[in-house]
N, CA, C and O of each residue as an XYZ file, in Angstrom:
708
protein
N     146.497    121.378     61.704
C     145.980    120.443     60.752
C     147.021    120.253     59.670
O     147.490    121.293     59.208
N     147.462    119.104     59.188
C     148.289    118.765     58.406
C     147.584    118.217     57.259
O     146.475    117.705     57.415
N     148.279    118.300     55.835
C     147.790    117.417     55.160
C     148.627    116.854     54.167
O     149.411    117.333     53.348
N     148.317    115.903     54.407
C     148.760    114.536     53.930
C     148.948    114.361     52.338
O     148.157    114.342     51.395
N     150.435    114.235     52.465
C     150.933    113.894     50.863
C     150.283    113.580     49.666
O     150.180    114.141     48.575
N     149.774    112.291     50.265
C     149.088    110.867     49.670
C     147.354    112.310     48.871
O     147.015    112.658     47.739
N     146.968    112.548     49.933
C     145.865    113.440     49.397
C     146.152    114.635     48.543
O     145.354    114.878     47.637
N     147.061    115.315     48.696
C     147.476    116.123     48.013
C     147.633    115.629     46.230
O     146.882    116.141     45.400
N     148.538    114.745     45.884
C     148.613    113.614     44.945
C     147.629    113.038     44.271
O     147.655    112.753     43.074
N     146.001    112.707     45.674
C     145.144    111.746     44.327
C     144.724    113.454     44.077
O     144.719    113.684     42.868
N     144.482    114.319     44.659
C     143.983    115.925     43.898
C     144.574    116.237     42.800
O     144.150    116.657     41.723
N     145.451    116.023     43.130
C     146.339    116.666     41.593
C     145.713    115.719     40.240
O     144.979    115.902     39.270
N     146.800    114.201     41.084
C     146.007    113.541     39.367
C     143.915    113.577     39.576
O     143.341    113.790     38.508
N     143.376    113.466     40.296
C     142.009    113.610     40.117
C     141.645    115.195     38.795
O     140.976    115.125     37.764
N     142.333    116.380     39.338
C     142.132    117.499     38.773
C     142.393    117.189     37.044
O     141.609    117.235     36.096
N     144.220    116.776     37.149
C     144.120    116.353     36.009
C     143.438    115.397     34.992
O     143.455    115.482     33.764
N     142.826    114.456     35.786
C     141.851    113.278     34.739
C     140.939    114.151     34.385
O     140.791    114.490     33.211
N     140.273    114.580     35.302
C     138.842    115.814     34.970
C     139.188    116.488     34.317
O     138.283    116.804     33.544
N     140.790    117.375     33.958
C     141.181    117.979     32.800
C     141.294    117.195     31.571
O     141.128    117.778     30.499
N     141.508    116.175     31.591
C     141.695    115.163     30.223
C     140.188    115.099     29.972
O     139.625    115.767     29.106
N     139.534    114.178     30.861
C     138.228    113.837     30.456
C     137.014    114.795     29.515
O     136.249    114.526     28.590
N     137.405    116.337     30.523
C     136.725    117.270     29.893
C     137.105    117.892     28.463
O     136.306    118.190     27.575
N     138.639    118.037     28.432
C     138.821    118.117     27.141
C     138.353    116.855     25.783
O     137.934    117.203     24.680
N     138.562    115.332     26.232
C     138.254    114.644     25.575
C     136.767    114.331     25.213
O     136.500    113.416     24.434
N     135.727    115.168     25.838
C     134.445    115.500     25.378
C     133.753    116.421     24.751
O     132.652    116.319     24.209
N     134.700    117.645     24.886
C     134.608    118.764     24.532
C     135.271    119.135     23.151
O     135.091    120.226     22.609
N     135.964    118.246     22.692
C     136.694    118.368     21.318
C     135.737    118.099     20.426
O     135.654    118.663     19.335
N     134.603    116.816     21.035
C     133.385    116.065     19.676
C     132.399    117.229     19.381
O     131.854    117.800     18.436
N     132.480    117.249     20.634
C     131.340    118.686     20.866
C     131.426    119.685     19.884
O     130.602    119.898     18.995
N     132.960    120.561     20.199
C     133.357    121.370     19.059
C     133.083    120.809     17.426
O     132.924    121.545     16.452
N     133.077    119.612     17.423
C     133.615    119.424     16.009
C     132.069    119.437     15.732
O     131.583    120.132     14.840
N     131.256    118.547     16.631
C     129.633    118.925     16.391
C     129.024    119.879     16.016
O     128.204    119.917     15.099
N     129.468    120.952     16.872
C     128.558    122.436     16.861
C     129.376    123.482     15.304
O     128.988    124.524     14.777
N     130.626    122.567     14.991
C     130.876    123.580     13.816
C     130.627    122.863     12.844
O     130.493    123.460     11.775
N     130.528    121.879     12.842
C     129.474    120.760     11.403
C     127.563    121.410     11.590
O     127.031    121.763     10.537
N     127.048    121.469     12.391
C     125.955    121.653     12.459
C     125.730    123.191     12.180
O     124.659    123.582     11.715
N     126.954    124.208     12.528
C     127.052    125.751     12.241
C     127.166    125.553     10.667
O     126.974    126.547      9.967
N     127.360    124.770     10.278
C     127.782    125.477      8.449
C     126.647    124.916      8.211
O     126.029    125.476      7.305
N     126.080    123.934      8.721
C     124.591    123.462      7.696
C     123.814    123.710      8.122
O     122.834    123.071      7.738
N     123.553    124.731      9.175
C     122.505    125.892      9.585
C     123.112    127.314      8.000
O     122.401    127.829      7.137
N     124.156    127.431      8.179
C     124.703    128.624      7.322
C     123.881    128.530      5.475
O     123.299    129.240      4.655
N     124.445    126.942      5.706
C     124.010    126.074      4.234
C     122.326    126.200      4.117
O     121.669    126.611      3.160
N     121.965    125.814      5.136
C     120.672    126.053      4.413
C     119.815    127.174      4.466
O     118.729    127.365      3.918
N     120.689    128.094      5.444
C     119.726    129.598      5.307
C     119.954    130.361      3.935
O     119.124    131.064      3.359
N     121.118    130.107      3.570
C     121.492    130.131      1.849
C     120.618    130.133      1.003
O     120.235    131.015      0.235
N     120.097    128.431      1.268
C     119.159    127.657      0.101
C     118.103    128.053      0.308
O     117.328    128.042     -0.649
N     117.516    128.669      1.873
C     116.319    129.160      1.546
C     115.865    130.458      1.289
O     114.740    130.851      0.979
N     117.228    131.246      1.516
C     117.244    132.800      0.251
C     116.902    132.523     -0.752
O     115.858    132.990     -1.207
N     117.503    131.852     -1.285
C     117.581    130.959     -2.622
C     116.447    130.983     -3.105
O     116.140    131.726     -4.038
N     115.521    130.034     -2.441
C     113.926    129.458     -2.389
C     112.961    130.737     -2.931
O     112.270    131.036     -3.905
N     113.537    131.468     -1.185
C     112.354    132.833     -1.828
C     112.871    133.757     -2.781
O     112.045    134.434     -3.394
N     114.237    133.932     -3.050
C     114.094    134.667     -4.295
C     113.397    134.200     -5.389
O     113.012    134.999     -6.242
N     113.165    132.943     -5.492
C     113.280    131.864     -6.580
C     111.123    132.244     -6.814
O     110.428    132.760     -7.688
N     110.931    131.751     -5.768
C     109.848    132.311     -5.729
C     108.840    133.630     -5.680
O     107.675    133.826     -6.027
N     109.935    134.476     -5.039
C     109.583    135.565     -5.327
C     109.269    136.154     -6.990
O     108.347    136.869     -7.384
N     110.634    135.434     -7.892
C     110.154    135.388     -9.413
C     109.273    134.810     -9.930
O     108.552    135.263    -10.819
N     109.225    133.914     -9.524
C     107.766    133.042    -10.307
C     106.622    133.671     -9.505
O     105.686    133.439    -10.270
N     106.146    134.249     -8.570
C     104.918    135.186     -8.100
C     104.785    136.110     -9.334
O     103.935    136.106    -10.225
N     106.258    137.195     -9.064
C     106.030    137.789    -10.566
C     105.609    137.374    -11.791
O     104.904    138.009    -12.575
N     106.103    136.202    -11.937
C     106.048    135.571    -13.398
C     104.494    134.935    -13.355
O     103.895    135.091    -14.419
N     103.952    134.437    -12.597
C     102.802    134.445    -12.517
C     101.812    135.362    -12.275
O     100.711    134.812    -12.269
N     101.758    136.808    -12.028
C     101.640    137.623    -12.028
C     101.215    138.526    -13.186
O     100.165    139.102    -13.470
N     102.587    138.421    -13.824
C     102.710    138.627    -15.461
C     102.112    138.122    -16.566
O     102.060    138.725    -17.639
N     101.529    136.737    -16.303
C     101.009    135.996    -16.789
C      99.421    136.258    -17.119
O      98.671    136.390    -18.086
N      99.403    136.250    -15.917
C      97.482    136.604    -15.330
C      97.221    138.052    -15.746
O      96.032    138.336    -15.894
N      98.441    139.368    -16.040
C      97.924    140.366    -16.860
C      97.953    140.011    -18.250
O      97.492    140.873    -18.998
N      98.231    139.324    -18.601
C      98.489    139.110    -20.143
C      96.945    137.713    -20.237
O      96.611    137.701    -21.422
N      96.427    137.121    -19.771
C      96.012    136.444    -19.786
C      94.217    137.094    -19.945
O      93.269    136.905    -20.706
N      94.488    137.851    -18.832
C      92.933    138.351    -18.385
C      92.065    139.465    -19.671
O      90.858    139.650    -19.833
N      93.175    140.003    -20.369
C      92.668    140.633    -21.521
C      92.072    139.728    -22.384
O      90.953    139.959    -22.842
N      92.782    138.576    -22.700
C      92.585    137.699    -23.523
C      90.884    137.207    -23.633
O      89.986    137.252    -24.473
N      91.065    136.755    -22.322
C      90.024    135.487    -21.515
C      88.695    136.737    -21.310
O      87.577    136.224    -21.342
N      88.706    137.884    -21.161
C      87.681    138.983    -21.184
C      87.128    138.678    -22.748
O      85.973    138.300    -22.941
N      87.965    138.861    -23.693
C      87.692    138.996    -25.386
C      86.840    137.655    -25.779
O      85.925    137.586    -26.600
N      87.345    136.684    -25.032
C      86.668    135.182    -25.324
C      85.562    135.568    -24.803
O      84.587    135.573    -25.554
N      85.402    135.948    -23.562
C      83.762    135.498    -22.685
C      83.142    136.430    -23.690
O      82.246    135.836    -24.290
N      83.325    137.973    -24.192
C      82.394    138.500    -25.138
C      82.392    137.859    -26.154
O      81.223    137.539    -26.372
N      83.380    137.286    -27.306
C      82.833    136.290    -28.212
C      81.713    135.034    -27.415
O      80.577    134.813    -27.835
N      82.003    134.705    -26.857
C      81.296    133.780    -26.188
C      79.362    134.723    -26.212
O      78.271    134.551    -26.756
N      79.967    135.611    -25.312
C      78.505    135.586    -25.548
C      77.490    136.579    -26.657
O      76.262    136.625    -26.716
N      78.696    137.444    -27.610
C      77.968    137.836    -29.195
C      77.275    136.358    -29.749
O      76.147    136.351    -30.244
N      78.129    135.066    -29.594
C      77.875    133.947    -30.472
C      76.373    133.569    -29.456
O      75.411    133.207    -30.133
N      76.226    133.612    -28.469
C      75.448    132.913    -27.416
C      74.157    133.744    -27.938
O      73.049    133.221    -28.054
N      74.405    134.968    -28.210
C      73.294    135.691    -28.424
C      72.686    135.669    -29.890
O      71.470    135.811    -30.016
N      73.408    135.514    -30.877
C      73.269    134.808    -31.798
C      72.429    133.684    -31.903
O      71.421    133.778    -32.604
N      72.740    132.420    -31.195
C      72.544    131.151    -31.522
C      71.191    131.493    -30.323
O      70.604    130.511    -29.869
N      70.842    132.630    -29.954
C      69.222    132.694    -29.286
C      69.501    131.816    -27.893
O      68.529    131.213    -27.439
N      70.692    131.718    -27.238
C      71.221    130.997    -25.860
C      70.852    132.604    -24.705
O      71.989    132.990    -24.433
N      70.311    133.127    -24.328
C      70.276    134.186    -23.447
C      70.638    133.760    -22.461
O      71.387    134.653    -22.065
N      70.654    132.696    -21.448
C      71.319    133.219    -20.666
C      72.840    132.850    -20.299
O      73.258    132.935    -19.145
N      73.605    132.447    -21.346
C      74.839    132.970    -21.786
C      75.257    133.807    -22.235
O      76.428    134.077    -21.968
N      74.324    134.838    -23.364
C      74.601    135.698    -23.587
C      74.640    136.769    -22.699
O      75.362    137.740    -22.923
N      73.611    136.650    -21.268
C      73.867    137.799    -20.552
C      74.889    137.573    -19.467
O      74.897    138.101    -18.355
N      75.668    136.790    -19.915
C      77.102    136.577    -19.274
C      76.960    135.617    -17.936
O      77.994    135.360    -17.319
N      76.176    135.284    -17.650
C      75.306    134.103    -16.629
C      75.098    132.822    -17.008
O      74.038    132.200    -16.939
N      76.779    132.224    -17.654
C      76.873    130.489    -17.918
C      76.357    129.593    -16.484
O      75.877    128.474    -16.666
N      76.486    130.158    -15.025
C      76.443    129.240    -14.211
C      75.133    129.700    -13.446
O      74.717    130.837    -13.667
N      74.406    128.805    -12.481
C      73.806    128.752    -11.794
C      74.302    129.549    -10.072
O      75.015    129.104     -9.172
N      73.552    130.846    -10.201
C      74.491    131.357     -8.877
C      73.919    130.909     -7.936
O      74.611    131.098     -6.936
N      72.770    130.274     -7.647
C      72.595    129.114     -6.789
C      73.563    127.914     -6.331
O      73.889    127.590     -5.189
N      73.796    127.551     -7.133
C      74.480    125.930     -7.176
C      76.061    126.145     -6.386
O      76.670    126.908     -7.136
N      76.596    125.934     -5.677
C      77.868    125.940     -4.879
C      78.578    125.367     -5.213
O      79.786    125.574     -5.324
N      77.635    124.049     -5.574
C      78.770    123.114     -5.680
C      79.396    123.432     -7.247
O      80.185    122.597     -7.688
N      79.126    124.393     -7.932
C      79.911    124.851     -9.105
C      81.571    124.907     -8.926
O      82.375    124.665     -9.827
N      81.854    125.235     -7.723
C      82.624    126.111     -7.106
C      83.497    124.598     -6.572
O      83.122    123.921     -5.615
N      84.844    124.249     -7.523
C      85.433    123.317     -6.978
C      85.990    123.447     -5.690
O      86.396    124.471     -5.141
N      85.953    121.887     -5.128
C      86.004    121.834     -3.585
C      84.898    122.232     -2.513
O      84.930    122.338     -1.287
N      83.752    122.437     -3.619
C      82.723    122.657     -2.516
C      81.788    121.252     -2.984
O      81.281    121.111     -4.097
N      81.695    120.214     -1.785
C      80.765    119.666     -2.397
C      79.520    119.846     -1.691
O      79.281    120.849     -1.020
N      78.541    118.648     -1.875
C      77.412    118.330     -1.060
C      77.450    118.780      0.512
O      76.776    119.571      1.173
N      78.290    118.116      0.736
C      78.430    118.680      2.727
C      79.030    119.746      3.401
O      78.772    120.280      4.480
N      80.444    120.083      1.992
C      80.725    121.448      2.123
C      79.126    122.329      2.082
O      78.611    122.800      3.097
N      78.607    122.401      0.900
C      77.411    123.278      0.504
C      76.456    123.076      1.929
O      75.907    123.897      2.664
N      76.512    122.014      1.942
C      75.354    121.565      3.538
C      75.823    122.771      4.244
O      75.162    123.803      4.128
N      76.858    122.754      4.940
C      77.608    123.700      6.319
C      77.396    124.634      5.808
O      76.653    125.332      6.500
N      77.856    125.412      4.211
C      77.775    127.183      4.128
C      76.164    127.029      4.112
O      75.834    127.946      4.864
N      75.129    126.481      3.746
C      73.780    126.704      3.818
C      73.816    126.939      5.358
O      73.743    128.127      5.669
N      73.904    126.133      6.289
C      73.478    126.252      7.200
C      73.995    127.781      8.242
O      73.420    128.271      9.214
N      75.514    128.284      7.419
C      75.871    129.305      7.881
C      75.303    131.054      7.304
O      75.671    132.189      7.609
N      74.026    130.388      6.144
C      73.164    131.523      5.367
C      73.918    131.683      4.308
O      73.636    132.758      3.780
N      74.809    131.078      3.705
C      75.612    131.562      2.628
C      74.610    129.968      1.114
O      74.435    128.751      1.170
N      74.440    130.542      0.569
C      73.384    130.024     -0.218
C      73.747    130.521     -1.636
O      73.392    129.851     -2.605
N      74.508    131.782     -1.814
C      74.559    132.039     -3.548
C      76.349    132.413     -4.147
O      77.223    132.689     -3.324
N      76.543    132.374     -5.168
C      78.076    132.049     -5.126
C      78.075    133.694     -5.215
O      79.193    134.107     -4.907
N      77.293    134.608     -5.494
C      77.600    136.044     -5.262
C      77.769    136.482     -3.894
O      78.546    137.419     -3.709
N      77.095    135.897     -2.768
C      77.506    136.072     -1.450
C      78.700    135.730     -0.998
O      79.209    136.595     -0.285
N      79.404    134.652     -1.182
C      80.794    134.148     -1.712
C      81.482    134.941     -2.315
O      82.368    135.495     -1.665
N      81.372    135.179     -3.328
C      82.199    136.787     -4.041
C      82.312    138.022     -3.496
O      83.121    138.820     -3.969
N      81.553    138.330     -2.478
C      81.875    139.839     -1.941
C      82.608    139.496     -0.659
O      83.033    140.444      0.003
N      82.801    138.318     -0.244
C      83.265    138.456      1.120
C      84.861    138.955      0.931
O      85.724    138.801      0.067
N      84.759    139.658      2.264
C      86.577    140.356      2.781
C      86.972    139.421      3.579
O      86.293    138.637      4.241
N      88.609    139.580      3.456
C      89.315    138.794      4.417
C      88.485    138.049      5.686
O      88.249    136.890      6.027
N      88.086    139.843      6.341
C      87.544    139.037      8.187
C      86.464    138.232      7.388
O      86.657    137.038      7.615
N      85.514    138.394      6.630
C      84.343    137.606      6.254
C      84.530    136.128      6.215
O      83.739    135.282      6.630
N      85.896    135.907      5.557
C      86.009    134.772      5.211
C      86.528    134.178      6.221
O      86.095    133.027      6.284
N      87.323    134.443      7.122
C      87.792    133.788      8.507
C      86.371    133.463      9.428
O      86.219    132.431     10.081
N      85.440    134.500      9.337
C      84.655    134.525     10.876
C      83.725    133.194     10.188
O      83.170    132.444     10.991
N      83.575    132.929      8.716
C      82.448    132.062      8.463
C      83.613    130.446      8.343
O      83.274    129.286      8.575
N      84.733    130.864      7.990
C      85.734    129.657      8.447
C      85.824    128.903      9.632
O      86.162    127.726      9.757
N      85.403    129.911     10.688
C      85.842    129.407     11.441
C      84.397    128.662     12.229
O      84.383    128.250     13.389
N      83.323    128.629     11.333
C      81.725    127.861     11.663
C      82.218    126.482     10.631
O      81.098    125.972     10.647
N      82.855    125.726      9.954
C      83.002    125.118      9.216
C      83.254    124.117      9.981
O      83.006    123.182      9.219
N      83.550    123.693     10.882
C      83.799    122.933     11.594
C      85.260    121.594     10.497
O      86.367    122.120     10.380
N      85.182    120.725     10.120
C      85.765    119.664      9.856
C      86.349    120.575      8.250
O      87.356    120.254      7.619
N      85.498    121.605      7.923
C      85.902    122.316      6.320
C      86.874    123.199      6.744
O      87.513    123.779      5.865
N      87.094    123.399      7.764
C      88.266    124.693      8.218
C      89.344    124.323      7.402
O      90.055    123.322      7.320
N      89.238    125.929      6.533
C      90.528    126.046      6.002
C      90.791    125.663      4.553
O      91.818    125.817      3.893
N      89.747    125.184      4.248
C      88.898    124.957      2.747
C      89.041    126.337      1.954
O      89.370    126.592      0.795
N      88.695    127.055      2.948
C      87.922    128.454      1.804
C      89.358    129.076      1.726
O      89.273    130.096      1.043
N      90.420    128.905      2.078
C      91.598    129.469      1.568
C      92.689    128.355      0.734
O      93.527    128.587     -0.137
N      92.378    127.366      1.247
C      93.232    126.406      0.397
C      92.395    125.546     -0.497
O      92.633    124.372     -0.782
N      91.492    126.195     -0.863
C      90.802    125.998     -2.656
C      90.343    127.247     -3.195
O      89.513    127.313     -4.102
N      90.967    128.401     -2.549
C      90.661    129.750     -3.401
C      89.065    129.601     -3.792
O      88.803    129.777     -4.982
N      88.134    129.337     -3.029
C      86.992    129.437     -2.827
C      86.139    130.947     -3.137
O      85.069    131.089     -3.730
N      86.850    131.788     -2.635
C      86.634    132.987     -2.187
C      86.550    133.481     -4.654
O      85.532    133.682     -5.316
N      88.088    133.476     -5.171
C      88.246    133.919     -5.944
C      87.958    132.938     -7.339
O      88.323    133.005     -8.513
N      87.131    132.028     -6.574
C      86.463    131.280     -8.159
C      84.749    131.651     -7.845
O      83.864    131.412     -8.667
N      84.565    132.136     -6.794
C      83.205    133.146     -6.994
C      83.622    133.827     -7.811
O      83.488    133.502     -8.991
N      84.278    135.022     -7.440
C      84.562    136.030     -7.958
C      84.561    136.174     -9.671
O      84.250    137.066    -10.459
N      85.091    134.777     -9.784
C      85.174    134.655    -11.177
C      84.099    134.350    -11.892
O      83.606    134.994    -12.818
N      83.678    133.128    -11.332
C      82.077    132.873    -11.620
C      80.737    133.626    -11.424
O      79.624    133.441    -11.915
N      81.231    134.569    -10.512
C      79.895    135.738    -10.703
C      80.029    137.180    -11.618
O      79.086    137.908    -11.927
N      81.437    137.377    -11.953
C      81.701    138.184    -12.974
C      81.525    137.767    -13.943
O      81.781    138.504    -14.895
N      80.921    136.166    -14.271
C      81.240    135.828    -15.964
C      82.689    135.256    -16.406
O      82.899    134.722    -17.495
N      83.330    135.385    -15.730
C      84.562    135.479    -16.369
C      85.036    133.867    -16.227
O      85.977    133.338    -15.636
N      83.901    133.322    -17.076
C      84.365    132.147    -17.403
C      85.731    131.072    -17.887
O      86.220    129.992    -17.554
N      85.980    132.337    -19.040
C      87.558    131.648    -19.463
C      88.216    131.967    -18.637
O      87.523    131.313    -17.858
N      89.259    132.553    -17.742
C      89.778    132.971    -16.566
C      89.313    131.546    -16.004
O      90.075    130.584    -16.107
N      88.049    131.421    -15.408
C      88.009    130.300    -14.103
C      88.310    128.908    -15.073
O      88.516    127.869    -14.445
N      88.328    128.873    -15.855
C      88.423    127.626    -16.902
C      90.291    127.537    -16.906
O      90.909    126.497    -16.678
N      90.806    128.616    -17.158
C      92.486    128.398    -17.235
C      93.135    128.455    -15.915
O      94.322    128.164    -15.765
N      92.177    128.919    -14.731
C      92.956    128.818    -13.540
C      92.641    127.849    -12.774
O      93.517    127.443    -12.009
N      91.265    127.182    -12.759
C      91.084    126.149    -11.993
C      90.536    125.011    -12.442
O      90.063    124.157    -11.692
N      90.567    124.930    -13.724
C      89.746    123.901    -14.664
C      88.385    123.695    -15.631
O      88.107    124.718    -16.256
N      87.861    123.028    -15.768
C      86.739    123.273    -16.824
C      85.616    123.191    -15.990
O      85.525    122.222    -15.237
N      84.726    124.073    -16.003
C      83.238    124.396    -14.931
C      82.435    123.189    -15.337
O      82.249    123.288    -16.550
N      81.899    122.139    -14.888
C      81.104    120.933    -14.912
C      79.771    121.261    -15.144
O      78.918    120.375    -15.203
């Protein structure tokens, strides 16, 4: 078996085009993957950055809410020496809200309140004792409310509202209606 010049020749230049070609695709490539390597680098940076950044303001909010909660304790007892005074009892016995009423409890309205009724939850003190699993297993009966009771801190404006601790729920989530 012989082989032929002519074939030998288009192999060579064939090998070589496929050597050009591949290098001439493989250069963008490179230049791609090391533009896209530094602004992967760049932004894992910025989002150290982020959570340190945040990690301080947790603290700083943190810091805040101890300095705050002494305060906002001293008010609700003026609040209710004066309440008891002015013959208001049941402010004075530290019971401004209706622990019936749900819809006290911003972000809960009418149809929210509909669904926790129907799930037996009826008083904002039942609301206040729940734990983590509590609050998932009745989350997860909410049907269209899923996900309410953690992204309106539901859970810790009971808490507030059944301790009394009116000024607290007044500076953290607004003025009680």
């Amino acid at each position: 078996m012989t082989i032929d010049s002519t074939l030998i020749a288009v192999a060579i230049i064939a090998l070589f085009l496929g050597l050009f070609i591949g290098f001439a695709i493989r250069a963008p490539l490179k230049r791609r993957a090391a533009v896209l390597g530094e602004r992967i680098t760049g932004l894992e940076r910025e989002r150290a950055t982020l959570a340190t950044d945040r990690d301080r303001l947790l603290g700083e909010v943190k810091a805040r809410d101890a300095q705050i909660r002494p305060l906002s304790d001293e008010l609700d007892k003026l609040r209710r020496d004066f309440a008891r005074s002015s013959g208001n009892e049941a402010v004075a016995e530290g019971r401004p809200v209706n622990p019936e009423d749900l819809k006290q409890i911003k972000g809960i309205g009418p149809k929210f309140a509909d669904k926790l009724a129907a799930a037996g939850i009826t008083r904002i003190d039942q609301i206040a004792g729940w734990t983590e699993v509590d609050a998932q297993v009745i989350d997860g009966q909410m049907g269209e409310f899923k996900g309410r009771i953690a992204s309106d801190q539901i859970i810790e404006q009971a808490r507030l509202l059944h301790e009394g601790r009116l000024t607290e729920y007044e500076t953290r989530f607004g003025k009680l209606a």
